[in-house]
N, C-alpha and C positions, 0 to 999 in steps of 0.2 A: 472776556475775562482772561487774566494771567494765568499760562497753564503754573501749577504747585510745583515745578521743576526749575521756574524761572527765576533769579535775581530780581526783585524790586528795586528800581532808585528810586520809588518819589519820597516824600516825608510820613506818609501817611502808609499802610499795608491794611488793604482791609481783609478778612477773615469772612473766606464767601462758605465756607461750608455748608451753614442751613442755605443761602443761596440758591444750590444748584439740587434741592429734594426734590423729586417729585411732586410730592402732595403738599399741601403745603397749610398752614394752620399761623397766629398771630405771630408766634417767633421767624416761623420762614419768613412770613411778608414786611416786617422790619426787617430782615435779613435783607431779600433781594431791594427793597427800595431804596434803601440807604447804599447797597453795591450798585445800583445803578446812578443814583444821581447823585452824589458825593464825588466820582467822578467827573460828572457831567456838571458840577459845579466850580470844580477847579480841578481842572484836570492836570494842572502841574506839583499838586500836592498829593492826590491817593491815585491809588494803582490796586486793583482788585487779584486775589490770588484765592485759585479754586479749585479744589480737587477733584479727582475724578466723580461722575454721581456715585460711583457705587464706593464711595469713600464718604459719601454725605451723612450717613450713619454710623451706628456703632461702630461698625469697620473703618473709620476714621478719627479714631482717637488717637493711634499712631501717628497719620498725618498731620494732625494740628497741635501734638505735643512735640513731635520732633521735625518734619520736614516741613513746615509753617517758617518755624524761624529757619531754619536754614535758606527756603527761599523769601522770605524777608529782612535778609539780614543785610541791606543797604537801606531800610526805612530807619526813620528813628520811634517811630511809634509803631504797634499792631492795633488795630481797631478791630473787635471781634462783637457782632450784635446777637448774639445768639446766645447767653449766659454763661462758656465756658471761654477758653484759651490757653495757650500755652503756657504753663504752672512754672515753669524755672524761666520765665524769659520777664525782664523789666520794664520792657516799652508797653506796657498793658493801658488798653481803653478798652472797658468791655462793660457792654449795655445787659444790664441784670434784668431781668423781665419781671422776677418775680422771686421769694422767699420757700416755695408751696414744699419744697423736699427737707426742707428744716421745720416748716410750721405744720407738717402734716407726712411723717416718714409713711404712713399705710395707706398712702396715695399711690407709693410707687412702688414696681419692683425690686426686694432685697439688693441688687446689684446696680442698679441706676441707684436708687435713692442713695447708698453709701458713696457710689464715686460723686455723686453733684454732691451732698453734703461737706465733700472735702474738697471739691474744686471750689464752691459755691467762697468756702473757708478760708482758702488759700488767698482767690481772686481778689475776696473782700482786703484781705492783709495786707494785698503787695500791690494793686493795681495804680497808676497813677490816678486815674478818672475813672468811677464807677457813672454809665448812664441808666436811668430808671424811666419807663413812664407815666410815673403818678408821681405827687409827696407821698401816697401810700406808703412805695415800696422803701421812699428815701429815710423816712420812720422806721420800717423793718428794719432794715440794714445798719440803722442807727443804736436798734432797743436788742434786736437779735445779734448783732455781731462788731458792736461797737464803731461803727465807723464813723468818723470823722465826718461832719455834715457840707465842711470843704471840699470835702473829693467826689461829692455826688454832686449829678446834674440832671434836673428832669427835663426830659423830652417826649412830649408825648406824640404816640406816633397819627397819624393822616389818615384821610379818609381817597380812595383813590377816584378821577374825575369821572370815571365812568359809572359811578353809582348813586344814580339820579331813579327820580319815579318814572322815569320812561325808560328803565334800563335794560328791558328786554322782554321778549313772550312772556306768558303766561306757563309756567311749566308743565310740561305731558302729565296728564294722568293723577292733577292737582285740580279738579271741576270744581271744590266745594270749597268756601271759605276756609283761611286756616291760621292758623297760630303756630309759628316757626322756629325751632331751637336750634341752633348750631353748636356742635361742640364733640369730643371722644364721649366714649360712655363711661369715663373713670368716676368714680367716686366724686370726685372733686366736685367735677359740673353737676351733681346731683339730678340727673336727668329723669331719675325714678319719681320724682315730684311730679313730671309731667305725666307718666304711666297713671299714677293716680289720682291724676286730676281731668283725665281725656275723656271718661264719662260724661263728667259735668261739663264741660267744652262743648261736648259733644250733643246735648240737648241743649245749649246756648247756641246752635250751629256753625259751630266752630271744626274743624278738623283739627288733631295732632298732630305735625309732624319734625321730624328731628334729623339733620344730616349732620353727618360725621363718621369717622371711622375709628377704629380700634390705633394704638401703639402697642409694641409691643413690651414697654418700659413701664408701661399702667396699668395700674389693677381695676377693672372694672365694677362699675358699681351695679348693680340687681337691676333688669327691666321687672317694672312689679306692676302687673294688670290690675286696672281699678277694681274697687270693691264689685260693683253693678257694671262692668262692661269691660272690653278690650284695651289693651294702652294705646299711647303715641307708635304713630307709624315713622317707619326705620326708611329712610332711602338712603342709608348708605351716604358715602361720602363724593361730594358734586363738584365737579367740575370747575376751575376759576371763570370761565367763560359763559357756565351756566348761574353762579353764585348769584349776579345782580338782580336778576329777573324771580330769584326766587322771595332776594327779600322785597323785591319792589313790590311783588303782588302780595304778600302775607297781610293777615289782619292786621298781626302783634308780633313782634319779636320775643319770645320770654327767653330770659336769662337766671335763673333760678340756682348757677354755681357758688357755693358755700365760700372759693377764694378765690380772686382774680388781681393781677397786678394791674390789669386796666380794665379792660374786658371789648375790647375792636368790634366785637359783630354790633354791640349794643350801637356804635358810632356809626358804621357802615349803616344797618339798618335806617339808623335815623336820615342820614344822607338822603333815601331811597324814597324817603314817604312814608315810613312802616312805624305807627307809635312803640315803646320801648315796655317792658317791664321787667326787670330784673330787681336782685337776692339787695337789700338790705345791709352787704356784707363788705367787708375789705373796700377795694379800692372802685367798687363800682356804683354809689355813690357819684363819687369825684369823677367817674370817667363819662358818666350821664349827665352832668352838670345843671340838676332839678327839671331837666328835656325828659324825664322818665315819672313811669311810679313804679316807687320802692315798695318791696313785702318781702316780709319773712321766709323765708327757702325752709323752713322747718314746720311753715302750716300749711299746709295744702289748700286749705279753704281761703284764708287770705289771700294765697297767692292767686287761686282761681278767679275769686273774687273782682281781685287788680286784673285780671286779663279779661277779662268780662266787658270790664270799663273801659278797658283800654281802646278796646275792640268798638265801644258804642259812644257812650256820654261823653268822653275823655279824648276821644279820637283825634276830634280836627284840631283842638288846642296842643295836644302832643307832637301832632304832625309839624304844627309850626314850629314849637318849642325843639322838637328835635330837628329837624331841616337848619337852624339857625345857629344850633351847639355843632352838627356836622361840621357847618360851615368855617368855622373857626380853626379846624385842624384841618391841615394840608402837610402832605408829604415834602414839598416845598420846604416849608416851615420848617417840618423838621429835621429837614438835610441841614439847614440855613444852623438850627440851633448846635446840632452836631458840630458841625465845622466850625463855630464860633466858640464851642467846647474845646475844641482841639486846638483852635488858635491860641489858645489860652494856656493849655497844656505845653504848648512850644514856645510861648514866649516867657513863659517861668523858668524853662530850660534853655532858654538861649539861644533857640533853633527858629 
């Protein structure tokens, strides 16, 4: 990657920021996949530009509002896939993920939610090409902020090759059948759904469990132990190297988040062999493509219910059903749709 002090020539600057996190959650991994093979696709068009890690967070807003453009200031576009970018500059492409700090301020922290709802405002106003991964969002951005249905493009993002049902061990310290959630524990993902449904899981012979970690931008939603028994168990937030093997051996994937501009694990999973059940809600519907069963994220019993099924009657059909929807999105694909976005972008402008 271009170190952030470098001049860009090519046409294209992409915006590695989320790129180079550490941990990394659905925005990073559109982040690094698209900074790696967007490149690797025409490597005489983008040129990645990345700041240091410890500039990959909040301590990097300075970076990507001011020294971004200055070292991209021989590109004629900025590509930024992370929902933000630099606010006074007009070569904007920036891939919106999702609406959730406008459609849900008590999600986030008083101080994030205020600067995304004004960059979120800005970006939408001034960018040349908004990218979305759903029409979900391309609807949002259309009913919440007027935009223009011309300057959005869906892209939805890939399933990466390595998450197949042979994708690795069996995880340490996982013996018992289980039911798999991924996600932070904010509010959003509604994870307390699973606390009070791990009971009844739990004499279906199912286990609980849930990986992910905390932001520090998110307000957390309530672990709330079942009525008759203990919740879902916490392992914390897992490894990219260990992810595959976790969904490939789970019963059920559940997804029970109240908004999702896509929702990737539900995809990954299915990749993997592992049937789906997620929330009824926003964009996850669409991003399961009828490879799931939908329930209500607001009834516990429905939801349990679907995971039940998932788990037995419903299993090998779903297995198929989602193995087949995986199939259809590749990272490939969506570099190919990116750039063909961009091609477009530059040949309206003359470039």
């Amino acid at each position: 990657m271009a170190d952030g002090d470098s001049a860009v020539s090519a046409q294209v600057a992409i915006n590695a920021r989320a790129a180079v996190r550490a941990r990394t959650g659905g925005v990073e991994r559109v982040a690094s996949e698209l900074a790696a093979r967007l490149p690797a696709l025409r490597p005489e068009r983008y040129r990645v530009v990345a700041p240091r890690p410890a500039l990959a967070h909040r301590s990097g807003h300075a970076w990507e509002q001011a020294l971004l453009p200055l070292a991209a200031r021989h590109a004629d576009l900025i590509l930024s896939p992370a929902n933000t970018a630099p606010l006074a500059d007009g070569r904007n492409v920036v891939y919106v993920h999702d609406l959730a700090p406008l459609r849900e301020p008590a999600w986030f922290g008083r101080a994030y939610g205020a600067w995304h709802r004004f960059a979120v405002r800005r970006i939408a106003g001034r960018a040349l090409l908004l990218l979305v991964p759903s029409h979900f969002v391309a609807r949002e951005l259309q009913d919440l902020l007027g935009v223009e249905r011309n300057r959005v493009r869906v892209v939805p993002p890939g399933v990466g090759a390595h998450l197949t049902p042979a994708a690795g061990p069996r995880p340490a310290g996982l013996d018992e059948p289980y039911v798999l959630a991924l996600g932070t524990p904010s509010a959003r993902k509604n994870l307390g759904l699973l606390d009070r449904v791990a009971p009844r899981l739990r004499r279906a012979g199912l286990e609980t469990v849930i990986a992910g970690s905390g932001r520090h931008y998110l307000r957390e939603g309530a672990a709330t132990a079942g009525a008759d028994g203990p919740g879902a168990r916490r392992l914390g937030y897992v490894e990219e190297a260990d992810l595959a093997g976790l969904y490939a051996h789970a019963e059920v994937l559940a997804m029970p988040s109240l908004y999702e501009g896509f929702g990737l694990p539900c995809i990954e999973a299915m990749a993997c062999g592992t049937p789906v059940v997620a929330a009824d809600r926003a964009a996850l519907p669409e991003a399961c493509g009828g490879a799931a069963l939908l329930a209500d994220p607001d009834d516990p019993d429905a939801f349990a219910a679907a995971l039940v099924e998932a788990a037995g009657p419903e299993r090998e059909r779903l297995t198929e059903a989602g193995r087949a929807r995986a199939a259809s999105l590749s990272w490939e694909r969506s570099a190919e749709l990116v750039d063909a976005a961009i091609e477009d972008v530059l040949s309206a402008q003359g470039l």
